[in-house]
C-alpha positions in Angstrom: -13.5 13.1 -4.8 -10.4 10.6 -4.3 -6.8 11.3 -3.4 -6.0 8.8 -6.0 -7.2 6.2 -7.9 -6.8 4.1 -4.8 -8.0 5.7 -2.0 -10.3 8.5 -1.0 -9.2 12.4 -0.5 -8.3 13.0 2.9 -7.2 16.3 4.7 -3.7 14.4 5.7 -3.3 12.9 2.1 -0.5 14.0 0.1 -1.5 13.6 -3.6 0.5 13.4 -6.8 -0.4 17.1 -8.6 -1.8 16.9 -12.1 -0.3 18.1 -15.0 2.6 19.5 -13.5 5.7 20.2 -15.3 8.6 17.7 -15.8 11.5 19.2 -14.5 9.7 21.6 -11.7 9.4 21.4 -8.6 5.9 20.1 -8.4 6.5 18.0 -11.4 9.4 15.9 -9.6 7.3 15.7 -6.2 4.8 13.7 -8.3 7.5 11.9 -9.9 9.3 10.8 -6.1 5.3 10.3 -5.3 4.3 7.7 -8.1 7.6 5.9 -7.5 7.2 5.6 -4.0 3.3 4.3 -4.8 5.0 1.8 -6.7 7.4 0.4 -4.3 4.3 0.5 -1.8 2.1 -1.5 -4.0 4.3 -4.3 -4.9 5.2 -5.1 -0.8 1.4 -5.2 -0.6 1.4 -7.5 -3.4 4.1 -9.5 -2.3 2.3 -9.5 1.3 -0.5 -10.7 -0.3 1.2 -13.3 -1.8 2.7 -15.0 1.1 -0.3 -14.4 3.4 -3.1 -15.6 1.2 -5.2 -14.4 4.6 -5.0 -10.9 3.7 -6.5 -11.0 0.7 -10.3 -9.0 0.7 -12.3 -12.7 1.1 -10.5 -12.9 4.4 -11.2 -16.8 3.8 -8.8 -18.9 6.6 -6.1 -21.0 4.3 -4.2 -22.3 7.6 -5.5 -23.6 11.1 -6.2 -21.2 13.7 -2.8 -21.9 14.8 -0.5 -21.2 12.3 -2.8 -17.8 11.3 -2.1 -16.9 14.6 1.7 -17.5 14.4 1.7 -15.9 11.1 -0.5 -12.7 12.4 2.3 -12.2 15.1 5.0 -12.5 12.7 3.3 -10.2 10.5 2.8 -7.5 13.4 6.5 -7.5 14.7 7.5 -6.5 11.7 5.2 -3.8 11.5 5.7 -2.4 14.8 
């Protein structure tokens, strides 16, 4: 079973709710959900982008060095 079509069901996941009506309560949770999916995916996108490293071949495109320098910068903004 998956949370989404993205990632598996997980006690702690919070899920868009299917078929739920527009102007509800559940219905604009999913809404603010899917949205906020969105957003999410295009940084990771965008992240990929830049950082060609973090792509799933994990294949090296800089020197040691400047993966290094980039991992930090990467990490200080995520902490």
């Amino acid at each position: 079973m998956k949370g989404d079509s993205g990632y598996p069901l997980q006690p702690w996941l919070l899920t868009p709710i299917e078929n739920a009506e527009p102007n509800s309560p559940e219905g604009r949770y999913t809404r603010q959900h899917i949205l906020a999916r969105n957003v999410i995916e295009r940084c990771f996108g965008l992240l990929k982008q830049r950082f060609r490293y973090l792509l799933k071949q994990r294949v090296l495109h800089y020197t040691p060095q400047r993966a290094a320098r980039i991992c930090c910068l990467v990490l200080s903004y995520i902490t």
